[in-house]
Backbone bond lengths (Angstrom), bond angles and torsions (degrees), N, CA, C in turn:
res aa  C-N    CA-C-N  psi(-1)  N-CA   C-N-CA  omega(-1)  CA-C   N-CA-C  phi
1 X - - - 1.477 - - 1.531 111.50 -
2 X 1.351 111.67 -41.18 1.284 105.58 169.41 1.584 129.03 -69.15
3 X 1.108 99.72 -24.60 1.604 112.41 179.87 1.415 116.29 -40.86
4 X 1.655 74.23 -54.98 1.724 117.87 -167.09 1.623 100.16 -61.67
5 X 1.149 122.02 -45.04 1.527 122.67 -171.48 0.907 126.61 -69.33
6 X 1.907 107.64 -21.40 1.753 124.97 -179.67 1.410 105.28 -100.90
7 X 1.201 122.53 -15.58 1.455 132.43 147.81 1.779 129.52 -32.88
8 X 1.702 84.31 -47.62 1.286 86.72 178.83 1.631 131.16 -132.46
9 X 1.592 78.53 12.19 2.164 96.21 155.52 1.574 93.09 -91.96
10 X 1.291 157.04 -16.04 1.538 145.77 170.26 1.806 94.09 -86.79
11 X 1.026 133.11 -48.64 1.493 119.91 173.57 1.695 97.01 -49.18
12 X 1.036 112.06 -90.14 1.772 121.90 -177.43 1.557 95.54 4.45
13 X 1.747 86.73 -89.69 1.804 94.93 -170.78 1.361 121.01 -53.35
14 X 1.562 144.57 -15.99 0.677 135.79 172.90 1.625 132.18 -80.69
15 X 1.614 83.84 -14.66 1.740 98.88 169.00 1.539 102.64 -93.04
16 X 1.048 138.78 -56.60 1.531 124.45 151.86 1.581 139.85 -9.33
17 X 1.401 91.01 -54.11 1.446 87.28 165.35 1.760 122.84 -86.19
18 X 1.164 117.11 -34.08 1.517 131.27 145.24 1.466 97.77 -5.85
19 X 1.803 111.94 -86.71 1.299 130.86 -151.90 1.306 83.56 -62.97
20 X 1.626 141.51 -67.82 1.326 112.53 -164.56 1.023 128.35 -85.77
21 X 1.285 118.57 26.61 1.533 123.79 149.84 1.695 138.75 -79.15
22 X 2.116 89.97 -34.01 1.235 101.13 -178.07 1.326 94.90 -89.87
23 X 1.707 145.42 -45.22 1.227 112.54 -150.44 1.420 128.53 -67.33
24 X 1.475 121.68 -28.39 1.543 124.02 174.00 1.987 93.91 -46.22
25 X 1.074 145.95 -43.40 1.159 147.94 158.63 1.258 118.94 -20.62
26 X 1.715 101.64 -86.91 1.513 112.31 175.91 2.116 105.62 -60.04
27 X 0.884 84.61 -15.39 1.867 62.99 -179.86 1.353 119.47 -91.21
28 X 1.407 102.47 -12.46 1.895 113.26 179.90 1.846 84.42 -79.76
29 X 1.005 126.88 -39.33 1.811 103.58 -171.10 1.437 93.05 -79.44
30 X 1.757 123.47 -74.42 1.078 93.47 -154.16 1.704 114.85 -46.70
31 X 0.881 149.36 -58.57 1.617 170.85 142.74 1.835 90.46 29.43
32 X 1.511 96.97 -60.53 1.526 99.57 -179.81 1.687 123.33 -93.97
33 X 1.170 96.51 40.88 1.645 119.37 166.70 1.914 114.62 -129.64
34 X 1.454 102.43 -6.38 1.692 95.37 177.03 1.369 107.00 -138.11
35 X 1.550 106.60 167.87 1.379 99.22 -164.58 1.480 103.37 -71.17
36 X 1.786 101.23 -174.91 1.420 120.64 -174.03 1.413 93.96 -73.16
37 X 1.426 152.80 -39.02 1.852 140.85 161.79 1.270 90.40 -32.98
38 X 1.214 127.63 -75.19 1.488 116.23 -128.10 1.404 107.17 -93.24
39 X 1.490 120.94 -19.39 1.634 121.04 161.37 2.021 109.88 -67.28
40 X 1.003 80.17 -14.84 2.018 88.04 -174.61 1.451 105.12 -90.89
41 X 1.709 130.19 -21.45 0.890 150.05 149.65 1.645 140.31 -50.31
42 X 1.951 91.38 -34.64 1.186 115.32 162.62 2.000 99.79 78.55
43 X 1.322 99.32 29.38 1.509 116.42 149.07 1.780 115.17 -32.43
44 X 1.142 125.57 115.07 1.556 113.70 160.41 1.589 122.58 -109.96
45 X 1.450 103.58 -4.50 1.569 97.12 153.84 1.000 123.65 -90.97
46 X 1.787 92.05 164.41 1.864 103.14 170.45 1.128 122.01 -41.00
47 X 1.052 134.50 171.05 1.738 143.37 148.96 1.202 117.81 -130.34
48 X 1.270 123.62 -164.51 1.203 131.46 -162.40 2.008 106.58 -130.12
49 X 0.918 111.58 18.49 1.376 120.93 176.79 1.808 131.03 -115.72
50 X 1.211 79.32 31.75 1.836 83.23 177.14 1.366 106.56 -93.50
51 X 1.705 126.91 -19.00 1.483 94.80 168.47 1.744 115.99 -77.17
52 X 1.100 109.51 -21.88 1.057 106.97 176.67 1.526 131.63 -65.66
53 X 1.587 102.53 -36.20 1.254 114.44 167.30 1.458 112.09 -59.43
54 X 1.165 123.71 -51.71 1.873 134.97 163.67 1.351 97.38 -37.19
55 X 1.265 127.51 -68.45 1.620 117.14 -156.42 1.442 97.66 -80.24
56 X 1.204 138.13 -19.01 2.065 122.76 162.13 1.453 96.19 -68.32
57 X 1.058 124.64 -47.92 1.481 125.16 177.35 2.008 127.45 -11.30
58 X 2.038 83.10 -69.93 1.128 127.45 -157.36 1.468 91.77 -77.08
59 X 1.490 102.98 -28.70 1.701 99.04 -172.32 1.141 118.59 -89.55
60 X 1.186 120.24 -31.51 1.474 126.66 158.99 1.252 146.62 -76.19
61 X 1.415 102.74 -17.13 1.573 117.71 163.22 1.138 122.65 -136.87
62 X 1.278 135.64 157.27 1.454 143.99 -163.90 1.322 111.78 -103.41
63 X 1.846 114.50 61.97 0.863 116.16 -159.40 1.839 110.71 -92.39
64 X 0.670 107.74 36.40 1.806 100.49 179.10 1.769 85.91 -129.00
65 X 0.877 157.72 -35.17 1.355 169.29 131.27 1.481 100.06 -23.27
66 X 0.873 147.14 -68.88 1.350 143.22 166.83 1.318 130.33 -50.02
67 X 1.829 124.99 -38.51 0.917 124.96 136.27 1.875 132.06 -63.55
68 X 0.654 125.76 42.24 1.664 138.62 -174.85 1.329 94.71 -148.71
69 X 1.151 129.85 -34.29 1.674 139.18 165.56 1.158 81.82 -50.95
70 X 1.021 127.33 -114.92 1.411 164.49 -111.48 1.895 117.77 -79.39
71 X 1.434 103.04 -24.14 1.611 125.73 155.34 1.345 102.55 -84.90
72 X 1.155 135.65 -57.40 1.239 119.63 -173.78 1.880 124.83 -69.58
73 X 1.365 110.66 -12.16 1.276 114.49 177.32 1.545 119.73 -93.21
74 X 1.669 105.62 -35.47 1.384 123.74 166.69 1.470 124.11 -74.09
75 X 1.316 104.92 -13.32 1.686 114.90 178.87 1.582 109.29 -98.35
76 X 1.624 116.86 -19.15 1.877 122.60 -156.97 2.165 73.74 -97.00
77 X 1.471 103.86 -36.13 1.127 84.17 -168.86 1.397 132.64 -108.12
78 X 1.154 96.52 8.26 2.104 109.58 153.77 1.582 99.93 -76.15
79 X 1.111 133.81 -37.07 1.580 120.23 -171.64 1.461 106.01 -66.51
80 X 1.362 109.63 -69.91 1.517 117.67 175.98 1.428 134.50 -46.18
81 X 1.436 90.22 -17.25 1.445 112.72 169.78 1.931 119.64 -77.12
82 X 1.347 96.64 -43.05 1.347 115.84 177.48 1.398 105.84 -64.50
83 X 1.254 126.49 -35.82 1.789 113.18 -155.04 1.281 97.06 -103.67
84 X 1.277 116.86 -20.11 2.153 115.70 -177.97 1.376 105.02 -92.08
85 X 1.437 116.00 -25.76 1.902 122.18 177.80 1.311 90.48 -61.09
86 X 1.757 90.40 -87.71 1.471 91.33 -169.88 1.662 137.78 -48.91
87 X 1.416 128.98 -9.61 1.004 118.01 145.90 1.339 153.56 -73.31
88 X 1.718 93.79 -10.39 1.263 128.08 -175.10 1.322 96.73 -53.69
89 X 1.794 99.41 -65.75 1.596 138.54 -170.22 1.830 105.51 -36.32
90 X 1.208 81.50 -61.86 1.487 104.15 -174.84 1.640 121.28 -48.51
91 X 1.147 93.72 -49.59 1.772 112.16 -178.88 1.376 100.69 -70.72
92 X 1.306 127.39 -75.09 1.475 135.12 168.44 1.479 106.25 -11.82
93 X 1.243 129.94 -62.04 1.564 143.46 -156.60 1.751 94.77 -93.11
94 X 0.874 127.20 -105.44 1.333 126.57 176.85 1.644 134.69 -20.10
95 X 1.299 121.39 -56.66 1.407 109.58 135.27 1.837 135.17 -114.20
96 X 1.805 76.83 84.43 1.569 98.79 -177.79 1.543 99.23 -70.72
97 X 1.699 101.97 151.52 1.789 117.93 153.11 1.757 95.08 -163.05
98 X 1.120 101.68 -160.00 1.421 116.37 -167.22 1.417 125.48 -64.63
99 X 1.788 99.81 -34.48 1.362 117.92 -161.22 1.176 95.79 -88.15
100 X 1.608 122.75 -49.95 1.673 94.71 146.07 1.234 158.01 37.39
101 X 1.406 81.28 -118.75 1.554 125.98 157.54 1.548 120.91 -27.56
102 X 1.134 105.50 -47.18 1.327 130.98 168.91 1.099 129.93 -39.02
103 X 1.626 89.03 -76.87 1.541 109.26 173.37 1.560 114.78 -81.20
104 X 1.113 119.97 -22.21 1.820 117.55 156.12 1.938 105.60 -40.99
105 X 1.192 98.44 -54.97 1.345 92.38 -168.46 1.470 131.11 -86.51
106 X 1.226 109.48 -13.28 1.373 124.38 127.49 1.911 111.29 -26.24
107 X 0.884 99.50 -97.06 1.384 125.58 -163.90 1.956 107.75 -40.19
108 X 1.304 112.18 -36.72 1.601 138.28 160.92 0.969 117.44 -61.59
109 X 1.852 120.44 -24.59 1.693 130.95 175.61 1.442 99.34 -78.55
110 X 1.235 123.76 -36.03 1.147 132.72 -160.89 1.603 104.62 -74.52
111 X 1.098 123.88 -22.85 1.596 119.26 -172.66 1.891 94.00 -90.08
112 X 1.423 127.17 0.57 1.367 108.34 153.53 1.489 112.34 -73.28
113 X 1.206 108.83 -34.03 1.322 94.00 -166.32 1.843 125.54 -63.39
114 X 0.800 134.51 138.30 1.781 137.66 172.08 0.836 109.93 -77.25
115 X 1.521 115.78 137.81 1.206 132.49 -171.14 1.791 106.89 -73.15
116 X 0.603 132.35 -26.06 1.524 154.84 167.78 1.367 107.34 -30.99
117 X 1.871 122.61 -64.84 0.923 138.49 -164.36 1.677 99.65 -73.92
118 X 1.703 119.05 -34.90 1.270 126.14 -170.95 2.008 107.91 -78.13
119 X 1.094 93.27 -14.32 1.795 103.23 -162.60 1.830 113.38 -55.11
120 X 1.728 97.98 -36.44 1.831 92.57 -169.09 1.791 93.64 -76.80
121 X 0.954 104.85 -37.68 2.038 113.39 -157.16 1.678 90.76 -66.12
122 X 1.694 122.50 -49.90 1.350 125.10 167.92 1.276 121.66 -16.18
123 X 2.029 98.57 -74.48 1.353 114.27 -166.97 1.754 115.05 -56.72
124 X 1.776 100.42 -44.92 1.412 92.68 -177.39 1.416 133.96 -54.39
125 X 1.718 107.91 -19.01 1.288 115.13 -148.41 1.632 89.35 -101.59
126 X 1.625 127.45 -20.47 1.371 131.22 136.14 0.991 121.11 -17.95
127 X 1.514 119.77 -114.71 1.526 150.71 133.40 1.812 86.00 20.86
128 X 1.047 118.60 -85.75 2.119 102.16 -165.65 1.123 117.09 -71.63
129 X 1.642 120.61 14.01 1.548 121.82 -170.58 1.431 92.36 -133.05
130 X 1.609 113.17 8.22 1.614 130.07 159.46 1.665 101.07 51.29
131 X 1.368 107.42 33.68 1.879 99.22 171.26 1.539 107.16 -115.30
132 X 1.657 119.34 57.09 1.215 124.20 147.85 0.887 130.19 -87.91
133 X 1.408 139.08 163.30 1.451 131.71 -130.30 1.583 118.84 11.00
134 X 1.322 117.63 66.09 1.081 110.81 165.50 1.700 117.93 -154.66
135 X 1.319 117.43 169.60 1.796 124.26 -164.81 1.722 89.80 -58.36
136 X 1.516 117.05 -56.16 1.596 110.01 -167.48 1.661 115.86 -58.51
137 X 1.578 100.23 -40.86 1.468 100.56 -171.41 1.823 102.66 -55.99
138 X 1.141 115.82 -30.56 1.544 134.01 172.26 1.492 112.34 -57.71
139 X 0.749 115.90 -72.55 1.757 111.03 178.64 1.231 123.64 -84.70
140 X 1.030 130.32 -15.73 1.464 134.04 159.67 1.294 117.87 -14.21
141 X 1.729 99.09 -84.87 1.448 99.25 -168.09 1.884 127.60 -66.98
142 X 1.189 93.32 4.42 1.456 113.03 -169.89 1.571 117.21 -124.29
143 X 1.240 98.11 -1.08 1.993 97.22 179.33 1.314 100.32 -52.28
144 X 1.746 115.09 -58.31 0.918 101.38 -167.93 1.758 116.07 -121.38
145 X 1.810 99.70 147.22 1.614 79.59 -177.99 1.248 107.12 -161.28
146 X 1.808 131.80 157.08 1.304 131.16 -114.88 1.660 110.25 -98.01
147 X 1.747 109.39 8.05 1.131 122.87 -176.45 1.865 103.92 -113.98
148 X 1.018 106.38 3.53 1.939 99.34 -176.12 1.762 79.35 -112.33
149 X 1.403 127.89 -47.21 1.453 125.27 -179.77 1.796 110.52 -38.35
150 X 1.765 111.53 -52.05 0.898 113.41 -172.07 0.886 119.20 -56.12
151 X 1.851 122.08 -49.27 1.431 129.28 -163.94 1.188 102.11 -101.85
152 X 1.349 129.89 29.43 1.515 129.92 140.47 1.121 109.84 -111.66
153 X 1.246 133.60 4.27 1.201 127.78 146.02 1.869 132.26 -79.88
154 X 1.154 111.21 -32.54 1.682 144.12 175.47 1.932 89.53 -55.67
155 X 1.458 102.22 -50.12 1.726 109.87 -174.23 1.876 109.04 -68.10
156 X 1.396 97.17 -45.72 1.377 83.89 -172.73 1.607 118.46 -72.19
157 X 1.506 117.81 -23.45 1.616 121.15 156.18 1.638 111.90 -17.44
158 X 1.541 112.57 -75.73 1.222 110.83 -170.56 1.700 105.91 -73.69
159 X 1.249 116.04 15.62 1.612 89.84 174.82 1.629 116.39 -82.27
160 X 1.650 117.44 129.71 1.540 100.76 172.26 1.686 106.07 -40.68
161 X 1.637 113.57 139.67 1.130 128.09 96.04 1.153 149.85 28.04
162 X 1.611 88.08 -97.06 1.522 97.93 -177.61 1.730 120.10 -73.54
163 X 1.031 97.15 -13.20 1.812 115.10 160.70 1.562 132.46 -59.72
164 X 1.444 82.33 -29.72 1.562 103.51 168.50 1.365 114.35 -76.61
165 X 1.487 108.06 -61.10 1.402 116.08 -169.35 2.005 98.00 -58.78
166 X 1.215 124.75 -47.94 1.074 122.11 -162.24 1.411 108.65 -70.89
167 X 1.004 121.81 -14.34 1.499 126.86 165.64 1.228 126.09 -101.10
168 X 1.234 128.89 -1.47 1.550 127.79 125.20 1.337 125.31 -85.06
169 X 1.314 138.50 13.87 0.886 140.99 175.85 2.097 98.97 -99.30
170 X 1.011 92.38 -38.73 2.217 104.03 172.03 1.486 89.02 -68.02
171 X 1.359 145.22 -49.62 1.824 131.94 -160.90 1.416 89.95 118.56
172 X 1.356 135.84 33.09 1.674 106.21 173.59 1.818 106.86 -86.86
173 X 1.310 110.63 -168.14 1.559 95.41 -175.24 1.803 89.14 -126.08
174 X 1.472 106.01 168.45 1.834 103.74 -153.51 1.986 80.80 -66.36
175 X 1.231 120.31 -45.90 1.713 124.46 177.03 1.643 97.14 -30.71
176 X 1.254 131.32 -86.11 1.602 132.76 -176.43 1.530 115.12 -46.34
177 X 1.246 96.55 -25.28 1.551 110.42 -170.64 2.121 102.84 -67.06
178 X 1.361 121.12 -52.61 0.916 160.02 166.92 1.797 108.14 -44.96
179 X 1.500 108.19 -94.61 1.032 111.90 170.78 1.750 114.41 -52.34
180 X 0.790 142.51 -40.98 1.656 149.25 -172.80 1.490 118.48 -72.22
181 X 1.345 103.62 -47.91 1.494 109.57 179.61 1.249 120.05 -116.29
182 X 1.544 114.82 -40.51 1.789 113.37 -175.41 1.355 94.26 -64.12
183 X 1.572 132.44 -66.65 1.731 137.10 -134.37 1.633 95.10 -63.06
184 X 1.989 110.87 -50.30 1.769 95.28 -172.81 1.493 91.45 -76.10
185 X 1.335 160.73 9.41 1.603 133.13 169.29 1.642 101.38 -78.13
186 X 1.311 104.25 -27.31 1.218 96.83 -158.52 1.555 109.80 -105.86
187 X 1.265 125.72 46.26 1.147 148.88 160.01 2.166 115.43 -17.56
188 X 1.543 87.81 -66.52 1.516 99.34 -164.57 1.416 90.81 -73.25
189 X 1.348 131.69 -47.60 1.354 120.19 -166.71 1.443 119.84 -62.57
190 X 1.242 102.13 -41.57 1.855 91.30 -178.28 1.870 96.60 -98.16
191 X 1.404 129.80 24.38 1.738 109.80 141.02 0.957 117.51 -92.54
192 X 2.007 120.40 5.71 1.290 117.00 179.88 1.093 100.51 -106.41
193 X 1.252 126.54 -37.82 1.711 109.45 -179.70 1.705 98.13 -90.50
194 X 0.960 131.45 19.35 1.851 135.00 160.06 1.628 102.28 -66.07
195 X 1.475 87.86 -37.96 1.744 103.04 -142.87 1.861 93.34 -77.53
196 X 2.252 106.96 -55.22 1.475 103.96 -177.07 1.568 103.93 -55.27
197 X 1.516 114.18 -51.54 1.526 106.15 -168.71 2.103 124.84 -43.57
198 X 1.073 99.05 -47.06 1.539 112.41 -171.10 1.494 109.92 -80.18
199 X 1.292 110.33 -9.06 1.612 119.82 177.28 1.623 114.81 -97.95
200 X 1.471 112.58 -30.09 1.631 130.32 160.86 1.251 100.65 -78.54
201 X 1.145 144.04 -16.42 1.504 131.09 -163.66 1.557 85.31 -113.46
202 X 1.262 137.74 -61.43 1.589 120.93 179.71 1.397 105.77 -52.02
203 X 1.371 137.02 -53.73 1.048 116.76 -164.20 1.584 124.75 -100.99
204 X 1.752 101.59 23.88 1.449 108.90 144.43 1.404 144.84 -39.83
205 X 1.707 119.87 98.79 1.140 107.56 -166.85 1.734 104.30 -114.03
206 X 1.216 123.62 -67.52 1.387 121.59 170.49 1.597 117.96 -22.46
207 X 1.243 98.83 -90.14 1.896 90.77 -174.08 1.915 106.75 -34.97
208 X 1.045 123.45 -82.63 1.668 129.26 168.00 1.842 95.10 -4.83
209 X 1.178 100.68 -82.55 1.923 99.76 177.19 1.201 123.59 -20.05
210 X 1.491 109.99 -66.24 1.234 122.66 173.59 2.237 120.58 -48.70
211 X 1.298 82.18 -62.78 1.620 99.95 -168.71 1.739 118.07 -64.20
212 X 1.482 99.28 -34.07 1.320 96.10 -152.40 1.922 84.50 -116.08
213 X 1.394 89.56 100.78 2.045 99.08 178.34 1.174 118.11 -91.27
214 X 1.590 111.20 6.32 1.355 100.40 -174.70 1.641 105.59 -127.47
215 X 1.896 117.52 148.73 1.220 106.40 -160.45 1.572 113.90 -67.08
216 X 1.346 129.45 -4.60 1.416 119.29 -156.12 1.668 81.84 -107.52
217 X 0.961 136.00 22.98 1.694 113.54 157.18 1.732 101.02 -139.97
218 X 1.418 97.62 35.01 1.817 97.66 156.02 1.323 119.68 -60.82
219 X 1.417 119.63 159.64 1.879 106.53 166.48 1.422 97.36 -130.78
220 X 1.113 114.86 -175.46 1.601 129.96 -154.44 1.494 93.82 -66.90
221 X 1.407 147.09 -19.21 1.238 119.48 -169.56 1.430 104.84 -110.93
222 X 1.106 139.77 -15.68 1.097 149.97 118.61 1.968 115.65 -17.68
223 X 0.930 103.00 -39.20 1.344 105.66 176.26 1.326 121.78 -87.32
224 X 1.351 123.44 -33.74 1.228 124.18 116.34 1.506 139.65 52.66
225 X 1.853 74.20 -136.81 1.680 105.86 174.49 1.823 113.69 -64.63
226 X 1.805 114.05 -6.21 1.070 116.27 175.89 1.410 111.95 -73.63
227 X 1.449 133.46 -27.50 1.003 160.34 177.59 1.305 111.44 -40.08
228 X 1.813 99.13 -52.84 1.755 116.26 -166.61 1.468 98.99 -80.02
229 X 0.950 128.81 -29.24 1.465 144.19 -174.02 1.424 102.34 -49.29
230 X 1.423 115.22 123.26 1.483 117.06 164.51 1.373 118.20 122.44
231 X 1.361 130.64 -145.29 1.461 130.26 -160.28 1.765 93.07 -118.85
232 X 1.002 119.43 -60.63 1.710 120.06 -171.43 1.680 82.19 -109.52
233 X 1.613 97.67 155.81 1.421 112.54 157.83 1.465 123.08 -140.69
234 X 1.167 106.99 119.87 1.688 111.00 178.95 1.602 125.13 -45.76
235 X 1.169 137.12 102.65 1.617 109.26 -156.50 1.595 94.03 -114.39
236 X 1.259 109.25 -7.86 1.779 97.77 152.57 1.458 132.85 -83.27
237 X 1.181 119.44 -3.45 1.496 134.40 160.36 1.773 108.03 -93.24
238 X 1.247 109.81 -42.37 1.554 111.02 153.81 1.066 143.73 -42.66
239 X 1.243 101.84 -50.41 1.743 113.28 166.31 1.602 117.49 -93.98
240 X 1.733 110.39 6.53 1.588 86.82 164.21 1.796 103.12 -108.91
241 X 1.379 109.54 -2.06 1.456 114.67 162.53 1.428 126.34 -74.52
242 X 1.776 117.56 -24.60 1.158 110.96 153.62 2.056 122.69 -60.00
243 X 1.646 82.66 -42.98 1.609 89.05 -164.08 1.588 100.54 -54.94
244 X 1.062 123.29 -38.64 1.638 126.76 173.41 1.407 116.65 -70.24
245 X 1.178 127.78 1.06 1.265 128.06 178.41 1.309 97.71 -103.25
246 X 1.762 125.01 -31.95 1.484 123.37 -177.33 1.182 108.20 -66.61
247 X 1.932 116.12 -60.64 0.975 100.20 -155.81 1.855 139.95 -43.06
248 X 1.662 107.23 -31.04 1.252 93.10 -161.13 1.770 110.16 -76.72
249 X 1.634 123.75 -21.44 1.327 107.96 156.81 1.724 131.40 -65.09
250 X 1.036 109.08 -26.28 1.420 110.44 148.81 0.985 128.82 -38.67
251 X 0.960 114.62 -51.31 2.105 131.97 -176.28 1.515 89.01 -55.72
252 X 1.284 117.74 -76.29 1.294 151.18 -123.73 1.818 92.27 -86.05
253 X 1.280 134.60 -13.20 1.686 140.38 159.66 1.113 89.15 -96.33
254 X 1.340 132.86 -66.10 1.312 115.07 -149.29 1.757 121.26 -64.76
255 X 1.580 100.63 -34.22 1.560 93.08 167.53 1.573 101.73 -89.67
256 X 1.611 155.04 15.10 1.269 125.30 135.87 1.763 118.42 -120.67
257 X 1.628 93.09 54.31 1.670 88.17 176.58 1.464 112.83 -99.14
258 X 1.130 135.55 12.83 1.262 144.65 132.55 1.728 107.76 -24.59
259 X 1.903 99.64 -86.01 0.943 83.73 -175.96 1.017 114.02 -122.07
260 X 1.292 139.17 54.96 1.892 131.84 102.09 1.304 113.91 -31.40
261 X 1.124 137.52 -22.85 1.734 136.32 -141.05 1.683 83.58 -101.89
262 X 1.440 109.09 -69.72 1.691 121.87 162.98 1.125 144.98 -50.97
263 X 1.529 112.41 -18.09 1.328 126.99 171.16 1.551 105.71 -102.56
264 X 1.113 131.72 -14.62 1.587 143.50 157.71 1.810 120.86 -46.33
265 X 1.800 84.38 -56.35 1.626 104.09 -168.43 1.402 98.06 -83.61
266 X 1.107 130.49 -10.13 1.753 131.11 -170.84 1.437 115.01 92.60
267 X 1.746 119.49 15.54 1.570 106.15 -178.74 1.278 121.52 -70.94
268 X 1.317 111.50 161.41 1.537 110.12 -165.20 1.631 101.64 -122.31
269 X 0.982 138.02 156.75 1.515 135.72 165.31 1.614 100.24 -130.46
């Protein structure tokens, strides 16, 4: 009986927290199906006004232009991100020594720092290397950074060894060595840092603010906070411009939360 009773105070709470996980969810859709009264009203049904909300949308912001921003900056910069991390990772761990060591921890000091404090010295060094409004001025400061280094380094720990040695011992070169054997072992780790990188890079809003002054290289969150801007604000065209700004990181865990889950915990295949 007691078993039974703690059975179902952990069911309880576990549907509890469920519900307050999903409803901020369900209320951004329904939200972006009724007008701005009835979301201001605090409406929780559907309605019947999301095309309409789409076409004020469409009219007010340049939103297919912003998304093409915003895939193309978050996608140039999960790749580029992947091959300088992870080699970082790689090198660090594999031919480890002190000096290293060193500079690992260096580089680990650096994730106290806020980006905030780095933002004016950033922009200038932009701005005279004239890549504003542009994909590089965008990924630059973020290709690489001292938490995807780490946990591609944490991954290469468990890589055999003796995999190494045996493949320079056949003539491969540490390059084939790398690309050939580490990248497919290490599967879960880089769909998990695929997954943090492209989800910080879509939902980059500050740096983007700063860099990109002109309207045709806005990205979706930027598109946004333009929304809030002003005297009245539509929050049923608001909230179906968020919901379109979610969906594509949504997509993007949900088809690799497998292995995010495994590449998180350090599994190896």
């Amino acid at each position: 009986m007691i078993k039974k009773m703690k059975n179902i105070g952990m069911y309880a709470f576990l549907i509890l927290v469920t519900f307050i996980s999903v409803f901020p969810l369900y209320w951004m859709v329904s939200a972006s199906t009724n007008k701005s009264v009835d979301v201001s009203k605090g409406v929780l049904s559907f309605g019947s006004h999301l095309g309409e909300n789409l076409k004020n949308l469409l009219a007010n912001q340049d939103v297919g232009a912003a998304l093409v921003n915003s895939f193309k900056y978050a996608i140039l910069l999960t790749i580029v991100s992947m091959v300088i991390c992870s080699l970082a990772g790689y090198g660090f761990e594999i031919y480890h020594d002190k000096a290293k060591d060193a500079v690992m921890g260096v580089i680990l000091l650096a994730m106290m720092v806020p980006f905030i404090t780095i933002l004016v010295p950033l922009f200038q060094m932009v701005a005279k290397m004239k890549m504003l409004n542009s994909t590089l001025g965008f990924i630059l400061p973020t290709v690489s950074t001292p938490f995807l280094i780490m946990m591609f380094r944490q991954s290469a720990r468990s890589f055999p060894r003796d995999i190494i040695e045996a493949a320079r011992l056949d003539g491969l070169s540490e390059i084939r060595i790398f690309f050939q054997m580490f990248i497919p072992t290490m599967k879960s780790t880089y769909a998990a840092a695929m997954t943090i990188t492209f989800m910080n890079a879509w939902n980059s809003y500050m740096w983007p603010k700063v860099i990109m002054t002109q309207s045709k290289s806005m990205t979706m969150p930027m598109v946004v906070a333009n929304l809030t801007e002003g005297y009245v604000t539509d929050y049923g065209m608001l909230m179906l411009a968020v919901l379109i700004c979610t969906l594509p990181t949504a997509l993007v865990f949900f088809i690799l939360q497998k292995n995010f889950a495994e590449g998180i915990t350090g599994a190896v295949k």
